[in-house]
C-alpha positions in Angstrom: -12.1 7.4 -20.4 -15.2 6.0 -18.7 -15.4 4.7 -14.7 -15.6 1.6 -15.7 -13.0 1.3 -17.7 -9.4 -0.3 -17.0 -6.5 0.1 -19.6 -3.3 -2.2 -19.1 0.3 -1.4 -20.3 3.4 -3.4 -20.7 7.0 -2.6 -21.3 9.9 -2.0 -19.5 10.5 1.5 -20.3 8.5 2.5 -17.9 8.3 6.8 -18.1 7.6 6.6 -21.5 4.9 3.4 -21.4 3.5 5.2 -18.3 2.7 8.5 -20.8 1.7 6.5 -23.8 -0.8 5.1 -21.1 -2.3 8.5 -19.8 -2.2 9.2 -23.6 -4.7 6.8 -24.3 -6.6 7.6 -21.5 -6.8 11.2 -22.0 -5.9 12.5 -18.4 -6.0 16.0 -19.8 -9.2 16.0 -20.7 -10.4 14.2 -17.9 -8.2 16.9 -15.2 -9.5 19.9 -17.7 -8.6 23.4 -16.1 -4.7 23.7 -16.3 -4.9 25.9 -13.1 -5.9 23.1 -10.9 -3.7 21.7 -8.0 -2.8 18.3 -8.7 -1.5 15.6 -5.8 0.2 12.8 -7.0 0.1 9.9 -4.4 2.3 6.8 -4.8 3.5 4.1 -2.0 6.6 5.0 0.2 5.7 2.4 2.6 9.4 2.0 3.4 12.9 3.3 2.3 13.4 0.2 -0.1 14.3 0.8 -3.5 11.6 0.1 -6.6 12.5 -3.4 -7.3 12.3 -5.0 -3.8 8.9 -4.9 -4.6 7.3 -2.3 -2.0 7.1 0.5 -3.4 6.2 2.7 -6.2 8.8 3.3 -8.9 10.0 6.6 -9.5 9.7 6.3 -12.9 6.1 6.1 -13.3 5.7 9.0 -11.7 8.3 11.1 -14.0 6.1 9.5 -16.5 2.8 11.0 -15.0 4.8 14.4 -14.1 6.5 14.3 -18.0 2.9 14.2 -19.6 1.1 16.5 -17.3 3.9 19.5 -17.8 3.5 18.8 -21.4 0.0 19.4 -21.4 0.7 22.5 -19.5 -0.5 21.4 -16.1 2.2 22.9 -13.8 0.7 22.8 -10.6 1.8 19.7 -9.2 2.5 18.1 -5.5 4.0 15.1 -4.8 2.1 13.7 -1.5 2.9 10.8 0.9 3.6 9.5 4.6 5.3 6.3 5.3 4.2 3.5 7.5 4.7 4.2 11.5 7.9 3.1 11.8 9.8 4.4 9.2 10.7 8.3 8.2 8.9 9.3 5.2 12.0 11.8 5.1 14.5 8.2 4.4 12.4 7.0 1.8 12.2 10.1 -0.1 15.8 9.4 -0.5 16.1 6.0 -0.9 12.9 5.4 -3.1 14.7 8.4 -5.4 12.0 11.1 -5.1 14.3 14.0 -4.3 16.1 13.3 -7.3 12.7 13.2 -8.9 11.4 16.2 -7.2 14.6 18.5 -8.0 14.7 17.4 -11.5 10.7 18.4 -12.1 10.7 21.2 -9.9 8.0 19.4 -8.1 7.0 19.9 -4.3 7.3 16.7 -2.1 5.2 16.8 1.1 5.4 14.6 4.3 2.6 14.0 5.4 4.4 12.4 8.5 5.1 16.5 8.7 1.5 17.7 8.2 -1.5 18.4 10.7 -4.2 16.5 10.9 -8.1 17.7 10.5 -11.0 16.0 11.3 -13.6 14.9 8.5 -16.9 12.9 8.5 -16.1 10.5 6.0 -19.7 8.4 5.3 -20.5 8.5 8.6 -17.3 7.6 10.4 -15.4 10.5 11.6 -11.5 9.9 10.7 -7.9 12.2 10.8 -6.5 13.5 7.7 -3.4 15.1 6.7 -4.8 18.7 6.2 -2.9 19.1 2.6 -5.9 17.0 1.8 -8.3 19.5 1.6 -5.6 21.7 -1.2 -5.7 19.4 -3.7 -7.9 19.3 -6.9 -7.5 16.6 -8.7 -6.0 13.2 -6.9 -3.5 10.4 -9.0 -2.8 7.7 -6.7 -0.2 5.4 -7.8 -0.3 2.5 -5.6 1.8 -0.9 -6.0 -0.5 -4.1 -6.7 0.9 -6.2 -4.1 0.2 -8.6 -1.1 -0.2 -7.7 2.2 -0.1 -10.3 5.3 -3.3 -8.4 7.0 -5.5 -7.7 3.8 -4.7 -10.3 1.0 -3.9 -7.4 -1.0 -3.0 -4.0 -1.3 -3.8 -1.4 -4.1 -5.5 2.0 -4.5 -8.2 2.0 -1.5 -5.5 1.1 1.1 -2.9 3.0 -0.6 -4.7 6.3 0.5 -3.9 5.4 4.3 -0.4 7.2 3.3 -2.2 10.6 3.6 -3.7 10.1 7.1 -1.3 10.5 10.3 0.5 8.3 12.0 -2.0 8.0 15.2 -4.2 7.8 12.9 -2.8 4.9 11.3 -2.7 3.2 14.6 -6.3 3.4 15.3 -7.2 2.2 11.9 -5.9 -1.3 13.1 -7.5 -0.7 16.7 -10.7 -0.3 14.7 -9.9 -3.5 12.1 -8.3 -1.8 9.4 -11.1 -2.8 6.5 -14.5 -0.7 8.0 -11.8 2.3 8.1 -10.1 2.1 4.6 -13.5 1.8 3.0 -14.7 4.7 5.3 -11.6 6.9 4.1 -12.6 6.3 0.5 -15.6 8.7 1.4 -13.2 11.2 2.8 -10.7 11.1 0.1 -11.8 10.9 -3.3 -9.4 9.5 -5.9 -9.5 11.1 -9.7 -7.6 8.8 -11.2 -5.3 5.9 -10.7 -2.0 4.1 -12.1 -1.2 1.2 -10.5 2.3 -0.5 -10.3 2.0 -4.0 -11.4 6.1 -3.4 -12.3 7.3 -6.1 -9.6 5.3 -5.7 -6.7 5.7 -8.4 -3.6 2.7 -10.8 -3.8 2.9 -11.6 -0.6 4.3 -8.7 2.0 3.9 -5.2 2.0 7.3 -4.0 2.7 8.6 -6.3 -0.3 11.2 -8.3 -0.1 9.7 -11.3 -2.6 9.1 -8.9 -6.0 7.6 -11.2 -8.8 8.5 -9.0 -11.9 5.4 -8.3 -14.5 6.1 -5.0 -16.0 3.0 -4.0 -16.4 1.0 -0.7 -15.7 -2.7 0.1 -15.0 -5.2 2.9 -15.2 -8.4 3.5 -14.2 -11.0 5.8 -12.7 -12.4 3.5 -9.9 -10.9 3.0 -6.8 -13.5 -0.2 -6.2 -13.1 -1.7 -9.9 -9.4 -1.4 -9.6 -9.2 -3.2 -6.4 -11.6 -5.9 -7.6 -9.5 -6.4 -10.5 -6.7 -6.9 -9.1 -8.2 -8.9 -6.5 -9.0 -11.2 -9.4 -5.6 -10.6 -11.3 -4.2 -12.1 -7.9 -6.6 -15.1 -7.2 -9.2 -13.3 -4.6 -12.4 -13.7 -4.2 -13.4 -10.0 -3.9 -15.5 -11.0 -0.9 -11.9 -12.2 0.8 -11.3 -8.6 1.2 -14.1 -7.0 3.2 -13.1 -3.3 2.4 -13.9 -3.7 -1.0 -17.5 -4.5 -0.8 -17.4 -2.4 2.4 -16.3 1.0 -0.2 -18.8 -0.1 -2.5 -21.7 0.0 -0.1 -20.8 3.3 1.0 -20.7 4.7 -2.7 -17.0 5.1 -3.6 -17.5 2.9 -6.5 -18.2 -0.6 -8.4 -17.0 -3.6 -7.1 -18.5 -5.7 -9.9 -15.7 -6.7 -12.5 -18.1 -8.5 -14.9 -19.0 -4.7 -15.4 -15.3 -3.2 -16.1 -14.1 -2.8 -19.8 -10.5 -4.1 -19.9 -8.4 -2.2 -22.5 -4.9 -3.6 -23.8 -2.8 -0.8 -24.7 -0.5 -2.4 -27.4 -0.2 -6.4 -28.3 0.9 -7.5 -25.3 -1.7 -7.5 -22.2 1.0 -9.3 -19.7 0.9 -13.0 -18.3 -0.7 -14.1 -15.1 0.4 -13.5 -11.9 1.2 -16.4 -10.2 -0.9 -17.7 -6.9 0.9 -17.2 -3.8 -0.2 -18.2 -0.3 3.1 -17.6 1.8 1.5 -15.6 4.1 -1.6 -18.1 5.0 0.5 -20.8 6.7 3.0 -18.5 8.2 0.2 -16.6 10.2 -1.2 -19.5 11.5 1.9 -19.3 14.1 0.5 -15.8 15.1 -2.2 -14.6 17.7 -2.6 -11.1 16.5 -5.2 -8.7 17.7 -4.8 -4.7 16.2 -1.1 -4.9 15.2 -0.1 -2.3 13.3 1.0 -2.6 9.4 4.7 -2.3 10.0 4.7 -4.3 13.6 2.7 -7.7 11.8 4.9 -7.0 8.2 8.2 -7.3 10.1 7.0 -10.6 11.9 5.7 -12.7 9.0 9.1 -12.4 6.8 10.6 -13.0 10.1 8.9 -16.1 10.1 9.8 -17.0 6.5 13.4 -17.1 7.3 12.8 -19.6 10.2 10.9 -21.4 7.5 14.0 -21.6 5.6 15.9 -22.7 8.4 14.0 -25.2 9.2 13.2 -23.7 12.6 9.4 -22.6 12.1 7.9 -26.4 12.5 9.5 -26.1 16.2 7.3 -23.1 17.0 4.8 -24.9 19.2 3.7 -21.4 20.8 1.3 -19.0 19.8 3.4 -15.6 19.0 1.2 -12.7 20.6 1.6 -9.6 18.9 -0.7 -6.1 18.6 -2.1 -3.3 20.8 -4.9 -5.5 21.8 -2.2 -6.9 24.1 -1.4 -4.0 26.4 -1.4 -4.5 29.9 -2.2 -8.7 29.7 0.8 -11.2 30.1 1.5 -14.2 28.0 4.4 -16.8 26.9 5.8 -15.6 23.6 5.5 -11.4 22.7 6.4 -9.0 19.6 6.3 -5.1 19.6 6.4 -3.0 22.8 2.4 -3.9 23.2 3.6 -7.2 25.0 6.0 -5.5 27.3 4.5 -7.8 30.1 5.2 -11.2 28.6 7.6 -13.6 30.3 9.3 -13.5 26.7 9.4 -10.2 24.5 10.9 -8.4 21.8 11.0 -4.8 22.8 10.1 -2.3 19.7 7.6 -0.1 17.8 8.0 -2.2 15.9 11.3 -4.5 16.1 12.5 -4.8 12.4 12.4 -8.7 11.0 15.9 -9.1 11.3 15.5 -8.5 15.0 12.4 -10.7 15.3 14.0 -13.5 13.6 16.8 -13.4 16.1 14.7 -13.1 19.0 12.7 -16.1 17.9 15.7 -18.1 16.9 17.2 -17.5 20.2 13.8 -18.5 21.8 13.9 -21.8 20.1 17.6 -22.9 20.9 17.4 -21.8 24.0 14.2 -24.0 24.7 16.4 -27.2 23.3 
């Protein structure tokens, strides 16, 4: 399989489409020494199950694990940390990875668990989980989905799961893009199969999941993220990381340059354009919120939407580290502990927010 290749899958059997996939991509020969260590990273954002659309289905990977042990690769890690907020430890549960793990005598580590080492990774210096620097050969198996801070979410940001949670926290102190394209430098992706299944096209924790049953694989972190930038009507230059990796040498960004490969008769239909997250954060005054803090607020904000409430919302709502120690009207997260109206939390979870808010509203009638 050349870099610049992309093969697509459908189905909905998805351990076995997921190995007749790597079949036609030849993972073996591309991995090569059966001795190697391999990590297998997918997207345990949350403790939500597959089909809310967050995270990355546990059958993929028992397809990945199934075709590696038959090739006679046997040494094989499981890798990931959830979003601050939320205990990797409940989503390994939850998502059905310690069923996964027992049944193919496969490790799972937490990276919320691991210690962190310090890297130069193109020139910015960044934290990463130290189990990092064991592995040989890297699958990351990210969920193509939306995400209300980065338009999308897919195999550059997905490696932010192997970087600890303080780190995680600075990324958004820093801007979140000029760090995820940095961390491509530090961690270098072998091979990816992305989880186009029933991802959310609008918020990372799910919640929305737009079914496609469909599979990806690829070599390129860049060209994958492009691609699907494309698949989900993005302009690449809408998401600044990608051109941001692609300057720094983690791959091509180009996709008149990749050569898409259908895998079967059926290459999938198109995923349809949603904007939820546009008009909703036009209600928000966010300065270096983290993931979890900002993904909790926005679906909060959809169910005022649906209430009818959200039009009434004639106050900016403050929310994000950037807003420790100032004061203000209307506050989310334990940042804006100072504002004459705040919801305590790091972070509060949307159901919370949306009660806070509603409160706020019918209390202001």
């Amino acid at each position: 399989m050349e870099k610049n290749q992309i093969y697509i899958k459908c189905g909905t059997e998805y351990t076995d489409m997921t190995k007749e996939l790597l079949t036609q991509c030849r993972l073996d020969g591309l991995i090569g020494d059966r001795k190697l260590r391999i990590g297998i990273k997918p997207n345990l954002v949350s403790p939500t199950e597959a089909s809310f659309g967050a995270t990355t289905h546990p059958e993929v990977v028992a397809g990945i694990i199934e075709y590696l042990q038959e090739q006679g690769f046997q040494n094989l890690v499981i890798m990931e940390g959830s979003w601050v907020g939320d205990k990797t430890a409940e989503a390994y549960e939850v998502c059905g990875y310690r069923a996964l793990s027992e049944k193919y005598g496969v490790p799972f580590l937490d990276m919320q668990k691991e210690k962190s080492i310090s890297r130069d990774c193109g020139g910015m210096k960044l934290n990463l989980c130290a189990a990092v620097e064991n592995i040989d050969f890297l699958i990351n198996v990210p969920v193509l989905k939306g995400h209300c801070q980065t338009k999308i979410t897919c195999a550059l940001k997905n490696m932010k799961g192997l970087i600890p949670n303080s780190e995680k926290r600075r990324f958004h102190a820093m801007g979140l893009h000029k760090p995820i394209a940095h961390l491509g430098v530090g961690i270098r992706q072998d091979f990816i199969v992305t989880d186009n299944i029933c991802g959310d096209l609008d918020f990372e924790d799910g919640g929305n999941p737009v079914v496609m049953n469909r599979i990806l694989a690829g070599r390129d972190p860049v060209l994958m993220d492009a691609y699907v930038c494309h698949m989900m009507h993005y302009e690449v230059s809408e998401v600044p990381y990608i051109e941001m990796a692609e300057a720094l040498g983690v791959g091509c960004g180009d996709i008149s340059k990749a050569d898409i490969r259908i895998c079967g008769a059926d290459g999938g239909g198109e995923i349809p354009k949603s904007r939820k997250v546009v008009e909703l954060a036009d209600a928000v005054e966010e300065v270096e919120s983290c993931s979890a803090c900002y993904g909790y607020l926005i679906p909060a904000l959809e169910m005022l939407k649906q209430d009818g409430l959200f039009d009434k919302l004639d106050t900016k709502i403050c929310i994000g580290q950037g807003f420790r120690g100032k004061t203000g009207e209307l506050g989310i997260g334990h940042c804006t502990r100072n504002f004459s109206h705040h919801l305590e939390g790091c972070p509060p979870t949307e159901n919370q927010i949306y009660g806070f808010l509603k409160k706020y509203l019918e209390d202001r009638k």
